[in-house]
N, C-alpha and C positions, 0 to 999 in steps of 0.2 A: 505564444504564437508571435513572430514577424510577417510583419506584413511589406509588400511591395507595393506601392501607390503610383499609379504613372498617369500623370495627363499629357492626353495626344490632343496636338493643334492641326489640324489639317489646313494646309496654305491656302487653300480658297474652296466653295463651296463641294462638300459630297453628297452624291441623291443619298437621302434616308435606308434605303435598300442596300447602297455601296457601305454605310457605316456601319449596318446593319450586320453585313458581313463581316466587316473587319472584323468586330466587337466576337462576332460566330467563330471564324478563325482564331483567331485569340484565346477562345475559351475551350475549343478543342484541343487545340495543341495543348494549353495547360494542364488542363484537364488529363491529359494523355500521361503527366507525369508522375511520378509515382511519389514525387516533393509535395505536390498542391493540395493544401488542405480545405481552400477556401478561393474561390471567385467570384468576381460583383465588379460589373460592368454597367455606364449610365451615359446616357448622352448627357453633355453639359443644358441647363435650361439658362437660355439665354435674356438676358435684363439689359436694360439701357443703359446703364454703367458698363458694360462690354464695351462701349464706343472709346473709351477713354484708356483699356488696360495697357501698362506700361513694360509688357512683354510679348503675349499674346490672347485670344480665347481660345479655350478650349472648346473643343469636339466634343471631349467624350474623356470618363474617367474609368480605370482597370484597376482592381484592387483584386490582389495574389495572397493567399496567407499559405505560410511555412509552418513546419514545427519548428524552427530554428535556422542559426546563420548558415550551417552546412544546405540546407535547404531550399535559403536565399542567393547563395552562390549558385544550386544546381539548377535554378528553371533559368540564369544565367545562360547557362550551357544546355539548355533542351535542344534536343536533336531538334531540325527543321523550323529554328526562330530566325535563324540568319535569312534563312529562306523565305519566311513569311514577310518579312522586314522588304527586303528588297525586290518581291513581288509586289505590295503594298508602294512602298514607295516610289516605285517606278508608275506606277497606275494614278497615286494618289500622292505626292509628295506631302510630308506632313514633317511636325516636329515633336518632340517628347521631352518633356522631365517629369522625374522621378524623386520620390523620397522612400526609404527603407525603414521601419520604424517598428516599434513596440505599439499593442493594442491601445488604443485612444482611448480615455474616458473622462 
């Protein structure tokens, strides 16, 4: 299995219920694909060392698992992410990166 790992930063504070959704959206749409093997979604728990990170905190983490790279290319392209994207960002401006990877153990 590949997996998709992305941490979202949102620019400044979202009520619980706004993340709450995102995380909901997210998981429908993927879910909706016929690639997505696997979903897990967490809000970040925040520690006192946040204060100091040298890029940003995160929000909230999204983990996507594929059978494979064909798989990871396709929730790339799922119909209606563009869309989610820029509903989302327009409401909630946030940031993201991402790593693409083989099962962790």
């Amino acid at each position: 299995m590949t997996f998709h790992t992305m941490i979202v930063s949102f620019d400044s504070d979202i009520p619980d219920a706004e993340l709450d959704q995102y995380l909901k959206d997210i998981e429908t749409l993927m879910r909706g694909s016929e690639h997505v093997q696997s979903f897990a979604a967490q809000r970040h728990i925040r520690v006192a060392g946040d204060d100091h990170s040298p890029v940003f905190v995160a929000s909230a983490v999204v983990q996507i698992g594929v059978a494979d790279r064909d798989g990871l290319d396709a929730v790339f392209a799922v119909p209606g992410a563009v869309e989610l994207i820029k509903r989302w960002q327009a409401r909630y401006p946030y940031k993201a990166v991402w790593v693409n990877h083989e099962e962790l153990s």
